[in-house]
C-alpha positions in Angstrom: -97.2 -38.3 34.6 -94.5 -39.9 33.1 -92.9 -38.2 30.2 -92.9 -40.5 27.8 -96.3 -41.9 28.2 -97.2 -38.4 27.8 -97.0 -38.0 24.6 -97.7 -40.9 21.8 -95.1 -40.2 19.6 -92.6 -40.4 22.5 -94.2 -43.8 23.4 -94.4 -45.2 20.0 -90.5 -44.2 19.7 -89.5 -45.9 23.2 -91.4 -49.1 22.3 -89.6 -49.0 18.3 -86.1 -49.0 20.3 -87.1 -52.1 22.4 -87.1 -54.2 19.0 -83.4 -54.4 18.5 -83.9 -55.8 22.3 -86.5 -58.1 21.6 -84.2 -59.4 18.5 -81.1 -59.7 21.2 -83.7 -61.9 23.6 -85.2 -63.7 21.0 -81.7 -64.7 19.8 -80.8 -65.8 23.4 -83.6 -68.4 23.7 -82.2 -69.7 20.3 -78.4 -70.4 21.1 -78.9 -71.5 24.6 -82.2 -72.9 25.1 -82.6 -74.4 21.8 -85.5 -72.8 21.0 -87.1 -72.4 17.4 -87.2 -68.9 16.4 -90.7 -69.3 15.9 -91.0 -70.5 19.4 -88.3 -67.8 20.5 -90.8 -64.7 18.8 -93.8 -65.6 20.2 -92.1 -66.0 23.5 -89.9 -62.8 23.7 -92.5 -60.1 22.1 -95.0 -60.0 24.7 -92.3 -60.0 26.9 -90.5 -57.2 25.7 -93.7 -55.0 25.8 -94.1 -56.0 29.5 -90.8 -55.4 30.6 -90.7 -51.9 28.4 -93.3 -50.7 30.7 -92.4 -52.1 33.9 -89.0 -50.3 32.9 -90.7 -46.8 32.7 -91.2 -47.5 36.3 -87.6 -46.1 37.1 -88.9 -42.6 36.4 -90.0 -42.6 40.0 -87.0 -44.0 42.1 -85.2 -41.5 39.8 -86.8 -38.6 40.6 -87.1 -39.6 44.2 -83.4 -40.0 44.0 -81.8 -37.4 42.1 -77.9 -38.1 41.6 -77.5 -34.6 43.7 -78.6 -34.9 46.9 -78.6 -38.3 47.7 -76.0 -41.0 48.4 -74.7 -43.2 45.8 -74.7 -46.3 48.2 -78.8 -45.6 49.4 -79.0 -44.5 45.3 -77.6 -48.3 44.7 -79.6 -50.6 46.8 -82.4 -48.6 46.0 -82.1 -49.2 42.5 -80.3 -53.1 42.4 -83.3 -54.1 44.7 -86.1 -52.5 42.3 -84.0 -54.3 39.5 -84.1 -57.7 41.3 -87.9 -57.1 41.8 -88.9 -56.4 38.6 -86.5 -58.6 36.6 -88.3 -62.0 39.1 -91.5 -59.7 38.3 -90.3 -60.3 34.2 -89.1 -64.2 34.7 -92.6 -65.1 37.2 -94.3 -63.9 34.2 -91.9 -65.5 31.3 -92.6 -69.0 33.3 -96.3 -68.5 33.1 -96.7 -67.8 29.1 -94.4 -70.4 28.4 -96.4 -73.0 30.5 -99.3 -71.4 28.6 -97.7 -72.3 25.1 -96.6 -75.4 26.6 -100.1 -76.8 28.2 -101.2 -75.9 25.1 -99.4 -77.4 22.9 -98.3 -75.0 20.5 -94.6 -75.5 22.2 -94.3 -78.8 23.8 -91.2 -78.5 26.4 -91.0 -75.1 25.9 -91.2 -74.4 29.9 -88.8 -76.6 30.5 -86.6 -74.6 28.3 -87.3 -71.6 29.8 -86.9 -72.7 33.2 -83.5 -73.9 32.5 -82.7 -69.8 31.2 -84.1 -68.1 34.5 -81.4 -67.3 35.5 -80.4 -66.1 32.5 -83.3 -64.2 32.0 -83.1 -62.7 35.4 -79.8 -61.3 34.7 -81.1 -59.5 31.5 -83.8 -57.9 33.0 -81.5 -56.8 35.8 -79.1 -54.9 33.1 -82.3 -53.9 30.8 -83.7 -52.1 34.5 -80.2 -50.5 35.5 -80.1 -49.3 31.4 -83.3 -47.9 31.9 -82.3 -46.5 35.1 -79.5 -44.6 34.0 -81.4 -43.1 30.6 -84.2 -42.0 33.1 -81.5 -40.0 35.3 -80.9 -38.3 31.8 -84.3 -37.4 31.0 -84.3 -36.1 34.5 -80.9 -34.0 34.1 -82.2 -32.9 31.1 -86.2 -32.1 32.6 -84.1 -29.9 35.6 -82.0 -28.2 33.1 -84.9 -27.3 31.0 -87.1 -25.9 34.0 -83.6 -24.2 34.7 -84.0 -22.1 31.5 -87.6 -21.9 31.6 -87.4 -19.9 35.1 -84.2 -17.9 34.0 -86.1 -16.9 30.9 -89.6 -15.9 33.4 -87.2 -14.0 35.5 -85.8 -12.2 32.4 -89.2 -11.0 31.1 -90.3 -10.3 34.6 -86.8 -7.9 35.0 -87.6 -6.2 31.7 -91.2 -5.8 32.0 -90.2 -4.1 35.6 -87.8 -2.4 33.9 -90.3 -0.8 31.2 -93.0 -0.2 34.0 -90.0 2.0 36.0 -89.3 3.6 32.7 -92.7 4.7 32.2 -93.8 5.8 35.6 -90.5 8.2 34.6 -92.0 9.2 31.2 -95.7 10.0 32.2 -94.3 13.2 34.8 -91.6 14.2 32.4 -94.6 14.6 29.7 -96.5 16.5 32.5 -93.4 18.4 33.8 -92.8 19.8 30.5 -96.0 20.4 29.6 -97.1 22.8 32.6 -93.9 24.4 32.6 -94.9 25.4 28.8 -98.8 26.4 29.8 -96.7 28.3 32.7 -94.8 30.7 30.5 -97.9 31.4 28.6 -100.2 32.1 31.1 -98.9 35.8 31.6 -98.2 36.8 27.7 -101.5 34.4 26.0 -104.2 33.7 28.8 -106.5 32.4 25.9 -103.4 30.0 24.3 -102.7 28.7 27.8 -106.0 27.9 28.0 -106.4 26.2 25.1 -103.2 24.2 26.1 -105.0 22.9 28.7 -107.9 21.2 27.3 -105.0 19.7 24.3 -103.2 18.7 27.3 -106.2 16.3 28.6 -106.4 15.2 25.5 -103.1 14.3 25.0 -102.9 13.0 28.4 -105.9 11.0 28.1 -105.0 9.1 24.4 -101.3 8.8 26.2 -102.6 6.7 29.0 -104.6 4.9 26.9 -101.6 3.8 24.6 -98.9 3.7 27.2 -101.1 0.6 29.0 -100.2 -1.2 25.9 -96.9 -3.3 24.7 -97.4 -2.0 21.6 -99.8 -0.1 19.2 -99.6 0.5 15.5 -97.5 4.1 14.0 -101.4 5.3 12.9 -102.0 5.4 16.4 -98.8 6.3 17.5 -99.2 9.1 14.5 -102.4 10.1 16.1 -101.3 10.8 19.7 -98.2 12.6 18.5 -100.4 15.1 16.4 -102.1 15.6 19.7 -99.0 16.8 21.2 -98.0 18.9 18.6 -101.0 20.8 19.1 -99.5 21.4 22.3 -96.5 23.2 21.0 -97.8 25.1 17.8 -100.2 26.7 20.3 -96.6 27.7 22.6 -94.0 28.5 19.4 -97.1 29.7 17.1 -95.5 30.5 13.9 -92.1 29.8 15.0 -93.0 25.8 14.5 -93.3 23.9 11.5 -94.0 20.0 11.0 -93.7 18.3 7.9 -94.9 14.4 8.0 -93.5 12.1 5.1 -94.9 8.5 6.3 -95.1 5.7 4.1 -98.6 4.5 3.6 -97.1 0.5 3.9 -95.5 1.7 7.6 -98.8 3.2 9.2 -99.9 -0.8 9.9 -96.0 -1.2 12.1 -96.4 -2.3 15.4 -94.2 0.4 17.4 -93.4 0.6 21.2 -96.1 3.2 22.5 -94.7 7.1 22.9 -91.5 6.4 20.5 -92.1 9.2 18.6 -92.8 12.0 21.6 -89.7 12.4 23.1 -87.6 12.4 19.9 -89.8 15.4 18.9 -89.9 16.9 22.7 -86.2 16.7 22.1 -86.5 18.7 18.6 -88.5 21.2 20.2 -86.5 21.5 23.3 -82.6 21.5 22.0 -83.6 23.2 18.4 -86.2 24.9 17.9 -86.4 26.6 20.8 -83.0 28.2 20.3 -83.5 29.7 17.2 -85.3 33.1 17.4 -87.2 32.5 14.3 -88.1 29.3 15.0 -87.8 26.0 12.1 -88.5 22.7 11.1 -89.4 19.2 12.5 -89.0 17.0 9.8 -90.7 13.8 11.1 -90.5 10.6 8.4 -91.1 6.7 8.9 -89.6 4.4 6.1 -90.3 0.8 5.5 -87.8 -1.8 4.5 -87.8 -5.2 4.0 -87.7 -6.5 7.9 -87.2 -3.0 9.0 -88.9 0.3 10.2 -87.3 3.4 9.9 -88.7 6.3 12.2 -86.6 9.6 11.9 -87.2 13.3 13.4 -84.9 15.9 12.2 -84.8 19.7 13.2 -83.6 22.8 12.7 -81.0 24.1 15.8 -78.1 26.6 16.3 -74.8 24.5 16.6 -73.3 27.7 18.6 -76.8 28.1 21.1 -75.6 27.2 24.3 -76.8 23.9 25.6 -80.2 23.5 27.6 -80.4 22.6 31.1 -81.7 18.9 32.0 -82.0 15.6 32.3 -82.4 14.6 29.4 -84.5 11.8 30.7 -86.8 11.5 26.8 -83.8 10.2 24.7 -82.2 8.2 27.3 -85.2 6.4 28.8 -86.1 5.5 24.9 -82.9 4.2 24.5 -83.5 2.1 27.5 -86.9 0.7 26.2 -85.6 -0.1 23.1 -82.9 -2.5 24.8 -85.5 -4.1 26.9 -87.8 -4.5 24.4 -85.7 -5.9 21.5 -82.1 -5.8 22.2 -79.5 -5.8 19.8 -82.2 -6.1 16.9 -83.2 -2.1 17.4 -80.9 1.0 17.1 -81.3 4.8 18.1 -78.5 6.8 16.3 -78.1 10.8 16.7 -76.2 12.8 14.5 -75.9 16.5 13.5 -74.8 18.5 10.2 -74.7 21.9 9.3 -77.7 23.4 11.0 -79.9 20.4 11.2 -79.9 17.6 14.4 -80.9 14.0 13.2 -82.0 10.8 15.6 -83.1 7.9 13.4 -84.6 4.9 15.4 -84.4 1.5 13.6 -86.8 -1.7 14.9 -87.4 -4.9 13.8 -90.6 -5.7 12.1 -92.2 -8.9 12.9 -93.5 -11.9 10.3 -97.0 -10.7 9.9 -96.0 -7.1 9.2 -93.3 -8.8 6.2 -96.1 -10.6 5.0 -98.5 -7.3 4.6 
C-alpha cells in the first residue's frame, strides 16, 4: 500500500501541501484565461484533489524503477510517458467540468477558456507528475535506508542473543565442573556432606535452569538461587565460610541478568577464601541509586597465596554478558586492598524500576 495513504495524517498533510498549488493554478486561469477567481476556485479545487491522487500513482513506476539498477534513459521514458498520460488524463477531465459549469450556466464561456489553456494545463501537470516523481524516489531512498537499519539492527540482536546463548551453554558446565570437583574432594573425608551436596546441587541446578531460560529476573530471585549455592559451599568450607548480605530493601524489585551474582561469589570462594587456612568473609551488598544498581561481593584473600590454576571463564564470560546486554551503560570493576578483593558490577535500571 502506498505510504502515504497509509496513514491519515500523512494524507491529510500531502493534500494541505497541494493548496499553495491549487493557489498557483487558480492564479493561472486568472492572468491568462481571464477567468474570475470565483470561476478560477471552483475550477482548480476539484482539480487539484484529482491530480494529487493520480500523482501518488508514481509510487509504483518508482519502486519498479529504482534509480540503482535501472537505466536513466528506460527511467525517463518510463516516467515522461506516465507524465504525458496522466497530465491528458488531468486536462480530459479539466475540459469536462468546465463544460459542466459552462452547460450549466454557472460560467458561461468558461470551456472555451479552458480549452484555449490546454496546453497550458498539460504542461503543469507534466512538471506537477515529474515533482512528484522525484519526491517519491525520496520516500523510496529513504523506505530502503530505513529497512537498511531495521535489518542491521535484527542482525545485531540476533549476534548478541547468539552471543549470550554461547556464553551460557559455557556457564551451565563451569557451574557443574566446579561443583563435582567440590562433592569430589569430600567424598573421601565427609561421605554424609558430600551427600548432602548432592541433593543442594539439584536444587541449585534445577532453580539455575529455570532462571538462566530467562533475559532477566528480579535480585529476590536472583538472591534466592544464590543462597542455594551457598549452601553448596558452607557444606565444603564448613566453618571456614562466612556470608554477610546487606541488600537494600528498594533493590530486591531490580531487574538483573540471570546468574550475575554466582560467579562473582564462585570467584570469592575460589581466589580467597580458599587460600586462607582459616577461612573469611564474603561480603555480598546491592545498593540502589537513582538510575543505578550497585551489586558488590567482597572477600577475604592472602595477597602473597600463589595464584589458582584456570580459566577463569566466571568473571570473564560476565563481563562479556554485560557488554552484550547493555553496553557502555554497565561496568564490572575489580580491585584489591589490604587483605580484602573487591568486584563492584554497576547496571542501568530501567524507567519502571525509577518510578518504584
Amino acid at each position: 500500500m502506498h505510504p502515504i495513504l497509509a496513514q491519515r495524517d500523512r494524507l491529510t498533510i500531502y493534500m494541505a501541501a497541494w493548496l499553495p498549488v491549487a493557489a498557483m493554478l487558480a492564479g493561472m486561469l486568472v492572468l491568462s484565461a481571464g477567468s474570475s477567481w470565483a470561476e478560477a476556485v471552483v475550477l482548480v479545487l476539484p482539480l487539484s484533489i484529482v491530480y494529487a491522487f493520480l500523482c501518488l500513482a508514481a509510487w509504483y513506476p518508482c519502486r519498479a524503477l529504482p534509480l540503482r539498477g535501472t537505466s536513466a534513459a528506460k527511467a525517463l521514458m518510463t516516467h515522461l510517458v506516465t507524465a504525458a498520460v496522466s497530465a491528458s488524463l488531468w486536462s480530459a477531465v479539466a475540459m469536462g467540468l468546465a463544460r459542466l459549469l459552462d452547460r450549466g450556466g454557472l460560467f458561461p464561456g468558461v470551456e472555451e477558456r479552458i480549452r484555449g489553456q490546454l496546453g497550458l494545463l498539460i504542461a503543469a501537470g507534466v512538471l506537477l507528475y515529474l515533482l512528484a516523481v522525484a519526491a517519491h524516489y525520496l520516500v523510496v531512498a529513504f523506505e530502503a535506508s530505513s529497512e537498511a537499519d531495521r535489518r542491521a539492527l535484527g542482525a545485531e540482536i540476533e549476534a548478541r542473543e547468539a552471543e549470550l546463548r554461547a556464553l551460557r551453554a559455557q556457564v551451565d558446565p563451569h557451574f557443574l565442573f566446579n561443583s563435582l570437583n567440590s562433592i569430589s574432594s569430600l567424598i573421601t573425608t565427609d561421605g554424609r556432606g558430600a551427600r548432602a551436596m548432592c541433593v543442594q546441587l539439584g536444587d541449585f541446578l534445577r532453580a539455575s535452569l529455570g532462571l538462566g531460560m530467562r533475559v532477566t529476573v528480579t535480585l529476590a530471585e536472583e538472591l534466592e538461587t544464590l543462597e542455594l549455592y551457598l549452601k553448596l559451599e558452607q557444606t565444603r568450607f564448613g566453618s571456614r565460610l562466612e556470608i554477610n548480605l546487606e541488600i537494600d530493601d528498594t533493590s530486591r524489585a531490580c531487574s538483573v541478568p540471570p546468574l550475575i551474582l554466582q560467579p562473582l561469589v564462585e570467584n570469592a570462594l575460589k581466589h580467597g577464601i580458599s587460600t586462607l587456612l582459616e577461612g573469611g568473609v564474603v561480603h555480598i551488598a546491592a545498593h540502589r541509586r537513582p538510575g543505578r544498581l550497585s551489586l558488590i561481593v567482597e572477600n577475604s584473600f592472602d595477597p602473597e597465596a600463589p595464584g589458582r590454576s584456570g580459566s577463569g571463564m566466571g568473571l570473564s564470560n560476565l563481563r562479556q554478558r554485560l557488554h552484550s546486554l547493555y553496553g557502555p551503560e554497565a561496568h564490572l570493576r575489580v580491585g584489591a586492598e589490604a587483605r580484602t578483593f573487591r568486584v563492584e558490577v554497576g547496571l542501568p535500571i530501567g524507567d519502571e524500576e525509577k518510578q518504584e
